[in-house]
ChimeraX commands (.cxc) that place a marker at each C-alpha (Angstrom):
marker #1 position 0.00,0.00,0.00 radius 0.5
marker #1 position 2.77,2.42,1.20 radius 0.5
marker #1 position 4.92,2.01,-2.22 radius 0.5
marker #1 position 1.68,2.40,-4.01 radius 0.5
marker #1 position 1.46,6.01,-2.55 radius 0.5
marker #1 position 4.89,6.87,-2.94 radius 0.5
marker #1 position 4.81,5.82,-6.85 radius 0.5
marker #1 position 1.79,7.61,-6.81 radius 0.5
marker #1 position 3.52,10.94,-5.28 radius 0.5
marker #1 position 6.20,10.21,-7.94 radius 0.5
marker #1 position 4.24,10.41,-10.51 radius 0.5
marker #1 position 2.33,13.50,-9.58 radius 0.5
marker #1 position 5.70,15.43,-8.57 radius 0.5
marker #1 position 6.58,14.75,-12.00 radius 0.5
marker #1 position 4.04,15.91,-13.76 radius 0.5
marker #1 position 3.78,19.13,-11.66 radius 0.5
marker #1 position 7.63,19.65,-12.18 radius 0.5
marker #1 position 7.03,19.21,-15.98 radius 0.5
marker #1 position 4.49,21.76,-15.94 radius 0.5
marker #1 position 6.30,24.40,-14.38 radius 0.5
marker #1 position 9.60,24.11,-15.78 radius 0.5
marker #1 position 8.06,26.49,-18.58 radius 0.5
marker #1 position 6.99,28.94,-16.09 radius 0.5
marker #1 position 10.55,29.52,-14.75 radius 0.5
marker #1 position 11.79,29.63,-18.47 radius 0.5
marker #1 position 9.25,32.60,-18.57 radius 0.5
marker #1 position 10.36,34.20,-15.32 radius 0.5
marker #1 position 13.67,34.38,-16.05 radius 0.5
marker #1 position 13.10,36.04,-19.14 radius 0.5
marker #1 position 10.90,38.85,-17.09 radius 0.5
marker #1 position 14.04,38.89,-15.03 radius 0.5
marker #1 position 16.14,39.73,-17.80 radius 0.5
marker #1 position 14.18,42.13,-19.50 radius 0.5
marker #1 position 13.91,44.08,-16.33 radius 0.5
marker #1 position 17.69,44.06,-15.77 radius 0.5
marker #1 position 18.49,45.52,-19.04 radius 0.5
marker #1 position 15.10,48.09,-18.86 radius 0.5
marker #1 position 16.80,49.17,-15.44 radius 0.5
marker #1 position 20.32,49.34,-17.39 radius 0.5
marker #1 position 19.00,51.34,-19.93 radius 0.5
marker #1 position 17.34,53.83,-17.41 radius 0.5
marker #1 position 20.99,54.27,-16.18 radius 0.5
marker #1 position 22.79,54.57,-18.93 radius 0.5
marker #1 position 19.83,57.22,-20.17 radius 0.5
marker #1 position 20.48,59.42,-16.80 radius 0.5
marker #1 position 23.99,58.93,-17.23 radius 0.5
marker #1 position 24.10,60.78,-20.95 radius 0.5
marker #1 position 22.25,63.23,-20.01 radius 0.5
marker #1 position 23.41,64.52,-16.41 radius 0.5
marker #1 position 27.04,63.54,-16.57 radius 0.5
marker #1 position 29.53,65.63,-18.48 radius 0.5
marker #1 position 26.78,65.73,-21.47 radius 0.5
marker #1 position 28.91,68.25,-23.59 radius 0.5
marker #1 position 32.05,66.20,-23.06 radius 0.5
marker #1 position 31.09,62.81,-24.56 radius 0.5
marker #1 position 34.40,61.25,-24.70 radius 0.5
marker #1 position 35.35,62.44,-21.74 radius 0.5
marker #1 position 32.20,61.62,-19.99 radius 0.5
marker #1 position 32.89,57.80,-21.16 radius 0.5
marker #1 position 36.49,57.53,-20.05 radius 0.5
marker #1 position 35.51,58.55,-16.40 radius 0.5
marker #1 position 32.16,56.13,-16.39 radius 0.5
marker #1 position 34.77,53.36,-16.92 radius 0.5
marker #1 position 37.38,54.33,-14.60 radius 0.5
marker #1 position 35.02,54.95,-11.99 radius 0.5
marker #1 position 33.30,51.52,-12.95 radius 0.5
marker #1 position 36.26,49.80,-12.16 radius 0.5
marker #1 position 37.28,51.91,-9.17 radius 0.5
marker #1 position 34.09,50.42,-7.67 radius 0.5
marker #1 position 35.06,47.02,-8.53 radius 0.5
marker #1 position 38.45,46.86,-6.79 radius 0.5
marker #1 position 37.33,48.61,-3.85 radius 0.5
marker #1 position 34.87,47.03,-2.87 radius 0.5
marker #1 position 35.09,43.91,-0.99 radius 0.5
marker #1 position 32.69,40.91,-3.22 radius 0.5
marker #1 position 34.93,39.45,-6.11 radius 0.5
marker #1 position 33.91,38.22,-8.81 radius 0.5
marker #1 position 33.86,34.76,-8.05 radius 0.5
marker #1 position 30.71,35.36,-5.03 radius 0.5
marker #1 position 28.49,36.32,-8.59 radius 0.5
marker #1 position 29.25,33.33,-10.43 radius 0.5
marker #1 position 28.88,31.40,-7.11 radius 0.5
marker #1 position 32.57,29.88,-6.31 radius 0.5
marker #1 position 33.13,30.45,-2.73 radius 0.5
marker #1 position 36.79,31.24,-0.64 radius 0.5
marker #1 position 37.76,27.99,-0.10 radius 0.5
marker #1 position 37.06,26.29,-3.84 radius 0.5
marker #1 position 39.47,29.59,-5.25 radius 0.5
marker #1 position 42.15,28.65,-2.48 radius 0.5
marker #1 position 42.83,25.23,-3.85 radius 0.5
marker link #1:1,2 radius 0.2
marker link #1:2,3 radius 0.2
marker link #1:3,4 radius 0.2
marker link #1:4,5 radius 0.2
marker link #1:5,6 radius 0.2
marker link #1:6,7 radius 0.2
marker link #1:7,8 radius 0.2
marker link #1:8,9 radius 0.2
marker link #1:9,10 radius 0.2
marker link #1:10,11 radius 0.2
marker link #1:11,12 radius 0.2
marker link #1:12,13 radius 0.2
marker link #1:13,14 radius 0.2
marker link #1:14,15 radius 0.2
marker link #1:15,16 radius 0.2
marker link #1:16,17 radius 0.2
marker link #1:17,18 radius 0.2
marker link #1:18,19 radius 0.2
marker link #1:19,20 radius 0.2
marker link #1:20,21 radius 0.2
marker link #1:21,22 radius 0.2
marker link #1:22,23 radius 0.2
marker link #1:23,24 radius 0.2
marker link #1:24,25 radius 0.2
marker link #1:25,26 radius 0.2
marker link #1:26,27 radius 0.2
marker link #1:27,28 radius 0.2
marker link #1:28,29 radius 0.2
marker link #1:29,30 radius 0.2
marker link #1:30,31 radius 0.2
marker link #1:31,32 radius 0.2
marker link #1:32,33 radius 0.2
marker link #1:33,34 radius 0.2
marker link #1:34,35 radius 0.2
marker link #1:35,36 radius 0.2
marker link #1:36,37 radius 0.2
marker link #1:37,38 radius 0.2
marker link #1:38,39 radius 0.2
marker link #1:39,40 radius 0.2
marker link #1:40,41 radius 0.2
marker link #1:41,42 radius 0.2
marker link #1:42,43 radius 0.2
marker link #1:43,44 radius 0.2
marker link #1:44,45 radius 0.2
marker link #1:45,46 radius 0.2
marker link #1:46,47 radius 0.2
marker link #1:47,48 radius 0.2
marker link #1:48,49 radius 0.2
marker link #1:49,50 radius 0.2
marker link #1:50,51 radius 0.2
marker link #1:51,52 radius 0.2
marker link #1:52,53 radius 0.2
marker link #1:53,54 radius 0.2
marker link #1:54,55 radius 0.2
marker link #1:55,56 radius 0.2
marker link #1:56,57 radius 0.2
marker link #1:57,58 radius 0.2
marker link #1:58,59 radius 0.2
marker link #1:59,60 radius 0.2
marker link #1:60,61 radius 0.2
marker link #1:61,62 radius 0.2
marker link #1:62,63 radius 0.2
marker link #1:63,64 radius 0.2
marker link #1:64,65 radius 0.2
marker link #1:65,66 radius 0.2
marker link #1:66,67 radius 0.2
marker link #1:67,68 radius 0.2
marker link #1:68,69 radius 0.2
marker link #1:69,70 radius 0.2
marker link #1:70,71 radius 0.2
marker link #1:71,72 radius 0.2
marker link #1:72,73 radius 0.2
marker link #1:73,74 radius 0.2
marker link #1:74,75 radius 0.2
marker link #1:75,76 radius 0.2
marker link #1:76,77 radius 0.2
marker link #1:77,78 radius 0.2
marker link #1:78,79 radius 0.2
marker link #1:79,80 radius 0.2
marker link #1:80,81 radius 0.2
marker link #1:81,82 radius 0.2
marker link #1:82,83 radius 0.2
marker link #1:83,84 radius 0.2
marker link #1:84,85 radius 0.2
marker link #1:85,86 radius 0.2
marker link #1:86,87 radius 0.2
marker link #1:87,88 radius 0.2
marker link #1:88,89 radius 0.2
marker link #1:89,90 radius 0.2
view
């Protein structure tokens, strides 16, 4: 009876896993579009409230201070593609 109701619950976990697999496909791409709406909000203030006469000049110091930011602060790269300390150490 018991392994009856667990082949059951397999069965039913499965098919509610197969269903929603698409939904997360869909959510992710919400996700996405939303990063790179919020990017180009950025970018938009950026042109037009720093340096806007100096374009080149505006773009040299958006990269330097870019990666100012980067090496001073204290996450690495390695915390955003999920290695932690101790797998970088070895």
């Amino acid at each position: 009876m018991k392994l009856l109701k667990k082949k059951k619950i397999k069965k039913i976990k499965r098919k509610v896993f197969r269903f929603l697999r698409p939904l997360s496909d869909i959510k992710l791409l919400i996700f996405a579009i939303a990063i790179v709406i919020i990017w180009r909000g950025v970018w938009n203030l950026t042109d037009a409230y720093f340096l806007p006469d100096h374009f080149l000049i505006s773009n040299m110091l958006s990269i330097a201070l870019g990666i100012l930011i980067l090496f001073l602060s204290d996450s690495r790269l390695g915390t955003l593609v999920g290695v932690s300390d101790c797998d970088t150490e070895e």
